[in-house]
N, C-alpha and C positions, 0 to 999 in steps of 0.2 A: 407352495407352488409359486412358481416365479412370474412376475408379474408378463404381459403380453407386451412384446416389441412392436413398436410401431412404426411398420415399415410400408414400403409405397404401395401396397395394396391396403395395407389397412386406416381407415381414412377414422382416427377419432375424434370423441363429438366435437373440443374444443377445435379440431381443423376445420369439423363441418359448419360449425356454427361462425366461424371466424372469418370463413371464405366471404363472408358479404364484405366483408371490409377490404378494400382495396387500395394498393400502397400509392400516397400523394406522393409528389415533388419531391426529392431528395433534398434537406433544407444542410444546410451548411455543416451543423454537426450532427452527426447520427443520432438518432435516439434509441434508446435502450431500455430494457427491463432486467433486472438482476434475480435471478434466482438466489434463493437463500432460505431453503425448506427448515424450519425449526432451527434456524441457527440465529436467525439477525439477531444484533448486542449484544452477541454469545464472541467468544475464541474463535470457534474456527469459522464464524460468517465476518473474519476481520476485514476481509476482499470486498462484500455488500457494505459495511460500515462506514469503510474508507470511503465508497463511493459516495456515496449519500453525504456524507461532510466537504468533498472538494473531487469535481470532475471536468475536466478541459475536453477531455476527448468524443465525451460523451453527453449527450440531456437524459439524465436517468428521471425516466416516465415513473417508475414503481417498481416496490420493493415484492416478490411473491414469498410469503410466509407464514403459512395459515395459523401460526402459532401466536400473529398477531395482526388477524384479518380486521382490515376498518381502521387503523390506528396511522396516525402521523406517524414515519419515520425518523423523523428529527424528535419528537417529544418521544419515542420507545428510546431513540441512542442517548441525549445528551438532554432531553427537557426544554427543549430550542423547538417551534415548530417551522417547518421546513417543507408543507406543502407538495412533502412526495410521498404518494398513501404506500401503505403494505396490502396487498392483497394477497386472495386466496388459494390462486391459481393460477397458472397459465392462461387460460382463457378468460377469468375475470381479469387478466391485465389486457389484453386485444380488445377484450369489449368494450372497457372504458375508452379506449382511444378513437378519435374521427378517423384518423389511419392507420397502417401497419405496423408497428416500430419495426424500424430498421435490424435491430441488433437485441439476441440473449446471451446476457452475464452471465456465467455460471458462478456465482458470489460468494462462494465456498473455499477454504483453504481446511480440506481434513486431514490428520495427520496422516491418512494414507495414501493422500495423492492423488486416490484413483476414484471412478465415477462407479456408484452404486447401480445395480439393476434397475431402480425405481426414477432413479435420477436419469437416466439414461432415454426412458422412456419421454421426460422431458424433454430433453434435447431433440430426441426425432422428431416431436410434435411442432419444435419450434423450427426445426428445418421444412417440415411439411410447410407450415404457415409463411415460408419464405425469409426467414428471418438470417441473419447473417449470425455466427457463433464467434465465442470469445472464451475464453476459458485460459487458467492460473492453474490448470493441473499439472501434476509431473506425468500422469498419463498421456498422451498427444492425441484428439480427436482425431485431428489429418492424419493420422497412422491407423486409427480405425477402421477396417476395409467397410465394414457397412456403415458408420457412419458416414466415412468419406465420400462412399460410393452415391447417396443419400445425396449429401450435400450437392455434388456434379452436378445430379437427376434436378435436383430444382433449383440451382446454378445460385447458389448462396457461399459464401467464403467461410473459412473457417479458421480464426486466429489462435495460434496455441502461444500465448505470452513466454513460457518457460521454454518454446524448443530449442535452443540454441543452433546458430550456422555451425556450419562444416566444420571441423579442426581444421582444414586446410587456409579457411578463412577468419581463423580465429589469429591473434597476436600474441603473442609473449613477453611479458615487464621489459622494458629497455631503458628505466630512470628519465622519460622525456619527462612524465609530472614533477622534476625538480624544475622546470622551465617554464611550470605556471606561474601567473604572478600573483594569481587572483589568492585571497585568503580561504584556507581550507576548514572546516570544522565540519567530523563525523559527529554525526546523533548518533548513539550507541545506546544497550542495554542490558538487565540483567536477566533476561528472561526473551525467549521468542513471543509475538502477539503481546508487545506492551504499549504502543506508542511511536515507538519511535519515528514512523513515517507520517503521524501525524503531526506530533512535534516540529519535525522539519519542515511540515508544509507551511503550519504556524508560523515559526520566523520565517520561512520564505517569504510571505506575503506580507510580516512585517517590518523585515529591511529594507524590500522593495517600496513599502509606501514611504519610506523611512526617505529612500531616495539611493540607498547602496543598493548596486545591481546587484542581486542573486541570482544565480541558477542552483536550482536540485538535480544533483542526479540519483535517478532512481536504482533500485539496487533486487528488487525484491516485486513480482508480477501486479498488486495494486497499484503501486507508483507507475509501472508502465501502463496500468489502465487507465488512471486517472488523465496522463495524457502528457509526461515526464518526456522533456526531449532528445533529452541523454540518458542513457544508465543502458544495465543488464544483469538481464533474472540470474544473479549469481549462482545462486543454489543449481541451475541446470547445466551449469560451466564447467567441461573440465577441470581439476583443481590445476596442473599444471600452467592452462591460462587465464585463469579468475585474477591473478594479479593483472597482467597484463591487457584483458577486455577492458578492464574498470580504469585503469590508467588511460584505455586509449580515449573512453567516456565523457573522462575530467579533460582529457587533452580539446579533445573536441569542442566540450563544454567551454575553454577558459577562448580557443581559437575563433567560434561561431559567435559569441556573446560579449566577448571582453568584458565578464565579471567582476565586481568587486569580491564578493564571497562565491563559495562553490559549496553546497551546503552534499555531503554524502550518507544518503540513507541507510542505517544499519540493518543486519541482519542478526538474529539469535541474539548472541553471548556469548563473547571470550571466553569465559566462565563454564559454558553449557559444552560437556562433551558430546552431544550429539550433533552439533554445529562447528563447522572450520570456518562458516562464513567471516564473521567478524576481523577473525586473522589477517585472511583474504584482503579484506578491507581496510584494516590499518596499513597492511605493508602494499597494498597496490595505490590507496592514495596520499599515503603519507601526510594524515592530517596534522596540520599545526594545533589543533584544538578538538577536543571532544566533548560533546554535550552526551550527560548520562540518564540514560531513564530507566525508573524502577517502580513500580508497585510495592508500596509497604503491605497491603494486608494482604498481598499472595503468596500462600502458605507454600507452595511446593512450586517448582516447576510444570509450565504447560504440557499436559499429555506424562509427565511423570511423578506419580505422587509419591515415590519413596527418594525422590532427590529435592532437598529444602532451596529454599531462594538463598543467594548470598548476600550479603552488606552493601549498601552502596561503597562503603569505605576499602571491604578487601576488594568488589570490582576494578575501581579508582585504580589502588597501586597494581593488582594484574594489569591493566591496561598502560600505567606510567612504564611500568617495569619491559611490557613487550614492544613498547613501541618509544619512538622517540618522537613523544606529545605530552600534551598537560588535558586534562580534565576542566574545565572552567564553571562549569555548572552542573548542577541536578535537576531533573524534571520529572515530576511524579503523575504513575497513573493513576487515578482517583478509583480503582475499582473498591466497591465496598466499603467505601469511607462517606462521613459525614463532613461535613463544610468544617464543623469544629475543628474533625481530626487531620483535614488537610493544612489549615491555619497551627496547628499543633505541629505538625511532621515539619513543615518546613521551617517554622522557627528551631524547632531540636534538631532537623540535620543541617541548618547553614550554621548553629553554631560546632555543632561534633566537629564537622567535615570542613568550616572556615570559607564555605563556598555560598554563592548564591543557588537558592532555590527556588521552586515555583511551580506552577501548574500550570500547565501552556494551554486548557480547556477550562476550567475553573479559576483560572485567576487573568487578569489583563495582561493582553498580549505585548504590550510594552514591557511588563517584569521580565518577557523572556527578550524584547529587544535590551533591555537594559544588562542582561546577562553577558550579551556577545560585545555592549558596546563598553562594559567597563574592563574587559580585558581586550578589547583593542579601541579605546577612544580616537586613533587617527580617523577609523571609519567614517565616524560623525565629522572629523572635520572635513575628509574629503569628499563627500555628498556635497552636490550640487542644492546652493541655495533656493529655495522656491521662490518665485515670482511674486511681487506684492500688487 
């Protein structure tokens, strides 16, 4: 039997019980609560995970996950306490708060994109409770006639990260990003759901203390939650203008910021036949450099277990071979590894691969600035000396 839709006659207890609480002052950045039902520091809760480690756009109140009701969210992901709880429910997240939160994450990336009957029922509840929506699906709530309809009724917005504009207002590659001057480096990898955009947030934030401007552009719907001020959810992009979007991105990016680096988020794998993204993304930003990332102890591909992970080493040359860039580093995702075996992996692949290695979450974030600045040491010199 299918679970009961909760729509404007049916008023559920979390809306009834919730109703006492009434929305304060709109304070400067939204606040939010992330759905993530049995998934957080799982694969596909990588949308919750990302939040919970770096968010601009939003103040993420709590994580709902009754798979790990009462528990720090930062000590479930990474062993770091981080002071954003995981609760149990929708309405154990409204009740802890003096106010309304603004805004519900749907903090899920499942491999089919689309929103479950149970899940679903979530969402009406949180439009009942007035809350604004946000969602990383490739299904489009705005295109939902009762959801939408729902949303009108209790005058709450509804963000679909992946809908892409119009073709009409989409662009087409025209080579302006040879006219950037800013230095380019893709984070890449060998697998979808590895890292990579966390990686890149990593050195973002450590070039910039560094004192080299960086801008990220986002590539892929967490980076635009996070609060990314350039980029586009690639994967919902026509492929005829995914080169083109992303070009005009980095254009933007190099014209509103005058960057020293322009750091570009990957998507998939080269490698991965279920994904063009990466393509996309070599030949639309045309990086001068790529940073790699890969999980050693991931036995197969995400969502495909009769297809094996590949070598950091054969990714490397597919990517030297299709693009005209160089590789500089490797960056490992720690799943299912011991501190030993990560001190192990990276001494045995910087010497196979002659590259620098490292762990952009497990090892100091300098090892990963020291990556970018020994294959371009002008960087450092052209940083602005600090003040004594």
């Amino acid at each position: 039997m299918e679970p009961e839709l909760h729509s404007v006659d049916t008023r559920p207890q979390t809306v009834r019980r919730a109703q006492a609480h009434t929305n304060g002052p709109i304070s400067e950045i939204p606040t939010a609560v992330v759905f993530c039902e049995g998934n957080f520091a799982k694969i596909d809760g990588k949308t919750a995970n990302g939040l919970v480690r770096h968010s601009q756009a939003y103040r993420i109140l709590s994580i709902i996950d009754s798979a790990h009701t009462d528990k720090d969210s930062g000590m479930v992901l990474d062993g770091i306490k981080n002071n954003i709880p995981i609760l149990g429910s929708l309405e154990d997240a409204v009740l802890r708060e003096a106010t309304m939160p603004d805004t519900f994450i749907y903090g899920m990336a499942p491999s089919t994109g689309t929103l479950s009957q149970t899940d679903r029922g979530v969402v009406l509840d949180a439009i009942a409770l007035g809350m604004n929506i946000v969602s990383g699906l490739h299904e489009y709530l705005s295109d939902d006639a009762e959801i939408a309809a729902f949303a009108r009724q209790q005058k709450v917005t509804i963000r679909d990260i992946r809908k892409p504009k119009l073709s009409k207002d989409m662009r087409l590659f025209d080579g302006s990003v040879a006219t950037v001057d800013a230095l380019r480096i893709a984070v890449l990898g060998t697998d979808c759901a590895i890292g990579k955009r966390t990686t890149a947030t990593v050195l973002a934030r450590a070039l910039n203390a560094k004192g080299i401007k960086t801008v990220l552009v986002g590539t892929g719907q967490t980076g635009l939650m996070q609060g990314a001020k350039y980029g586009v959810a690639m994967d919902a992009v026509p492929p005829q203008f995914c080169c083109g979007e992303l070009e005009g991105a980095i254009v933007a990016a190099s014209n509103g910021e005058q960057p020293d680096v322009i750091l570009i988020e990957g998507q998939g794998a080269l490698s991965h036949p279920a994904f063009c993204t990466s393509a996309f993304i070599l030949r639309g930003s045309q990086p001068d450099a790529v940073i790699l990332q890969h999980a050693p102890k991931r036995a197969h591909r995400c969502d495909f277990p009769n297809m094996s992970m590949p070598t950091t080493a054969s990714e490397i040359a597919l990517i030297e071979a299709f693009a005209d860039t160089k590789v500089i580093g490797v960056t490992l995702n720690h799943e299912n590894m011991s501190d030993k075996e990560i001190t192990d992996t990276i001494a045995s692949q910087s010497h196979a691969l002659e590259l620098p290695v490292t762990d952009a979450l497990r090892r100091p974030a300098a090892h990963l600035l020291a990556m970018v600045l020994a294959a371009y040491p002008d960087l450092q010199a052209d940083a602005p000396v600090a003040a004594v």
